[in-house]
Wavefront OBJ file of the C-alpha trace (Angstrom):
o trace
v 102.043 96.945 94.047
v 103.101 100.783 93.995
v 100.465 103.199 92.860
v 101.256 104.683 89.717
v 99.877 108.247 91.248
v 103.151 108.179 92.971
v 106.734 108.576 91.469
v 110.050 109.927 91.883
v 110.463 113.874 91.630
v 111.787 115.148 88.358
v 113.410 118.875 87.468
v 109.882 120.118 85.774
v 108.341 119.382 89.195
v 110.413 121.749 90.864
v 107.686 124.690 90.711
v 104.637 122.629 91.783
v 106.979 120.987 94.813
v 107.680 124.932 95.662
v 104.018 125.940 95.821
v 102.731 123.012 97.729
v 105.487 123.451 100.647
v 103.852 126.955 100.879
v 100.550 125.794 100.583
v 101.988 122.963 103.700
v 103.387 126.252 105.840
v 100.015 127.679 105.338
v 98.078 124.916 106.827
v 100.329 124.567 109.358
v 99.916 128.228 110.431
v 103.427 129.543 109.384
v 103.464 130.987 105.813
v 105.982 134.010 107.048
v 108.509 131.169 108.141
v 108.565 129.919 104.532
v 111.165 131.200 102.406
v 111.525 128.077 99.727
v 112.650 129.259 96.155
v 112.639 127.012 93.320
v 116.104 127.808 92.954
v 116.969 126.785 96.094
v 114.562 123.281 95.513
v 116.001 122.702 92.400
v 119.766 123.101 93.534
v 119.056 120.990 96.919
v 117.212 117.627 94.402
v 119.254 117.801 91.821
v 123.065 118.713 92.767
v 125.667 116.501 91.649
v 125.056 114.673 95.348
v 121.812 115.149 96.543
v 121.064 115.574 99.974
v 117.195 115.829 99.792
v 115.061 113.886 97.711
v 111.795 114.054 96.921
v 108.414 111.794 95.573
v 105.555 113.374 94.183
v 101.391 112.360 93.601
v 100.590 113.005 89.945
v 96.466 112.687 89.112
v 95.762 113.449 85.557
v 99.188 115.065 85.004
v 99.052 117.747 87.773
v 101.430 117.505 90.942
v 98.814 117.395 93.356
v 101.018 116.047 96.817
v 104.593 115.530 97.668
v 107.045 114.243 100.054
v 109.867 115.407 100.674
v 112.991 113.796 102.703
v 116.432 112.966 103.621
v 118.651 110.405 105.044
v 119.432 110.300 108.377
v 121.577 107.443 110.293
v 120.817 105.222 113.501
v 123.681 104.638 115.460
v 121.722 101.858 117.332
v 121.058 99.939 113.940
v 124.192 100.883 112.334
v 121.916 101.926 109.382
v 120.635 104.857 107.792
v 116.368 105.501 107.686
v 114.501 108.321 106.213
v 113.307 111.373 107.752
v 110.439 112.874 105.759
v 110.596 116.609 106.191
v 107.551 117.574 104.501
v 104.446 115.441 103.468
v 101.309 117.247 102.064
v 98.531 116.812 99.461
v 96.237 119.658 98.380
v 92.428 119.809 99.400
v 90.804 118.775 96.750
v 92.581 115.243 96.267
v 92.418 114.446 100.344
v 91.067 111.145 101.147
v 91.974 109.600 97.497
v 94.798 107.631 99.340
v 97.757 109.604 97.735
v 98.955 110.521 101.143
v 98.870 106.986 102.079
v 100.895 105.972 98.525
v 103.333 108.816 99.411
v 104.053 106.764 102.759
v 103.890 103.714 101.125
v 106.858 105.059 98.406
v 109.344 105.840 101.406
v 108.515 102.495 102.767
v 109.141 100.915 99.865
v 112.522 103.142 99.504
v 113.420 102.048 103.444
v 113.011 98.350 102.932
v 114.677 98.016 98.881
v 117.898 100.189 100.781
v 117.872 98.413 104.131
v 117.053 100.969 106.365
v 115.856 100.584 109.821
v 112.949 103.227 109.650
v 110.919 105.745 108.224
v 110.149 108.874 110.512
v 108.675 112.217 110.852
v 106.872 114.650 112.884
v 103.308 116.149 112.920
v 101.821 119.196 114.538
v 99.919 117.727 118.031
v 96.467 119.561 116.456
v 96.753 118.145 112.825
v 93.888 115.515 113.928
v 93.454 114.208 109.851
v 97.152 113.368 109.639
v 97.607 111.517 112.893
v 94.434 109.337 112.258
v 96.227 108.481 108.772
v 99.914 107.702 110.701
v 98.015 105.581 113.571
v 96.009 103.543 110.813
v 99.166 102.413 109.246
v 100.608 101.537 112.763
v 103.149 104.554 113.070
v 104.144 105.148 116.828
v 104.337 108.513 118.312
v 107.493 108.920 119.551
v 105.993 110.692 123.059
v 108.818 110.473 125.322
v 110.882 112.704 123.069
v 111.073 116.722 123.297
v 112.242 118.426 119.251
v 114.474 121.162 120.224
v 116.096 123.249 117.193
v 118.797 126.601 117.336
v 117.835 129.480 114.599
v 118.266 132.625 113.909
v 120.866 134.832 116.534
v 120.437 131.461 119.219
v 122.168 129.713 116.483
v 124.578 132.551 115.690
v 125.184 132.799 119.193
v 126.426 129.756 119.669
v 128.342 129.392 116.512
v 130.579 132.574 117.754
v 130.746 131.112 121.395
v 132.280 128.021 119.776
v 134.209 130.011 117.345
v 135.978 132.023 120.548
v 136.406 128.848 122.452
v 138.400 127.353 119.341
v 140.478 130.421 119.072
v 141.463 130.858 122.691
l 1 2 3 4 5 6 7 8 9 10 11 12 13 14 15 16 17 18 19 20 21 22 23 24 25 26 27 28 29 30 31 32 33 34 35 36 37 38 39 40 41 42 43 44 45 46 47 48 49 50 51 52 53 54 55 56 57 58 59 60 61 62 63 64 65 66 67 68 69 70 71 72 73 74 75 76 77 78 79 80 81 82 83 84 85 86 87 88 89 90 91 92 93 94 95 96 97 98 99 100 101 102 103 104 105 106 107 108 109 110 111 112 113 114 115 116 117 118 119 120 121 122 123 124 125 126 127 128 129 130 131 132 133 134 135 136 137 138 139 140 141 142 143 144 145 146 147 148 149 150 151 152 153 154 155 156 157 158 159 160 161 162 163 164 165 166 167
């Protein structure tokens, strides 16, 4: 049975979303990395074809928790799954099973759609989190190194490519 707590984002949460993702790049120990605008938020949910979508946790008609994700496609499966970018729920409403009912939401989204599976990553010291994934059977995906390109590395390689097409 879904928890009412839990429900799809609308436009008027696009504020509260905003502040917890900076509360989340707190926590995780990078607020200077987090440039989020509600402008941006709002433009990314609620374009004409959304590419990001987003739940929240409502108690007593604050936004208290949210998740926020995207499709993504598994060539083995032929089938798309969801990657959930961000997942966080304040302090104060830890341990009331919201971050659980957020899970349980995308779930619920992978299996009405058909996709193959529901996946994210968490920081190696974030203890409280990984205790929540293992007790709903998530499996770290170990044998796999993240690698990402920002910032001049990505520019870099975007004008080596743009040369090579050129010449």
């Amino acid at each position: 049975m879904p928890d009412h707590r839990v429900r799809r984002a609308e436009e008027s949460d696009v504020n509260a979303i905003v502040t917890l993702v900076h509360e989340l790049a707190e926590y995780e120990r990078a607020a200077d990395e987090c440039h989020l605008t509600a402008d941006q938020l709002r433009a990314a949910l609620f374009c004409e074809s959304p590419a990001l979508f987003a739940h929240v946790a409502d108690l007593d008609g604050e936004v208290v928790g949210c998740a926020l994700w995207f499709k993504n496609f598994s060539t083995w499966h032929g089938t798309h799954g969801v990657y959930l970018e961000d997942l966080y729920v304040q302090p104060d409403a830890r341990g009331s099973g919201l971050g659980k009912a957020l899970l349980t939401a995308l779930a619920e989204e992978c299996v009405a759609r058909g996709y193959a599976r529901l996946e994210w990553w968490v920081l190696n010291w974030n203890e409280p989190a990984i205790g929540l994934y293992e007790s709903l059977d998530a499996v770290p995906m170990d044998e796999w190194t993240v690698y990402r390109l920002t910032g001049a590395a990505l520019n870099r390689l975007a004008g080596t490519q743009a040369e090579a097409t050129n010449n």
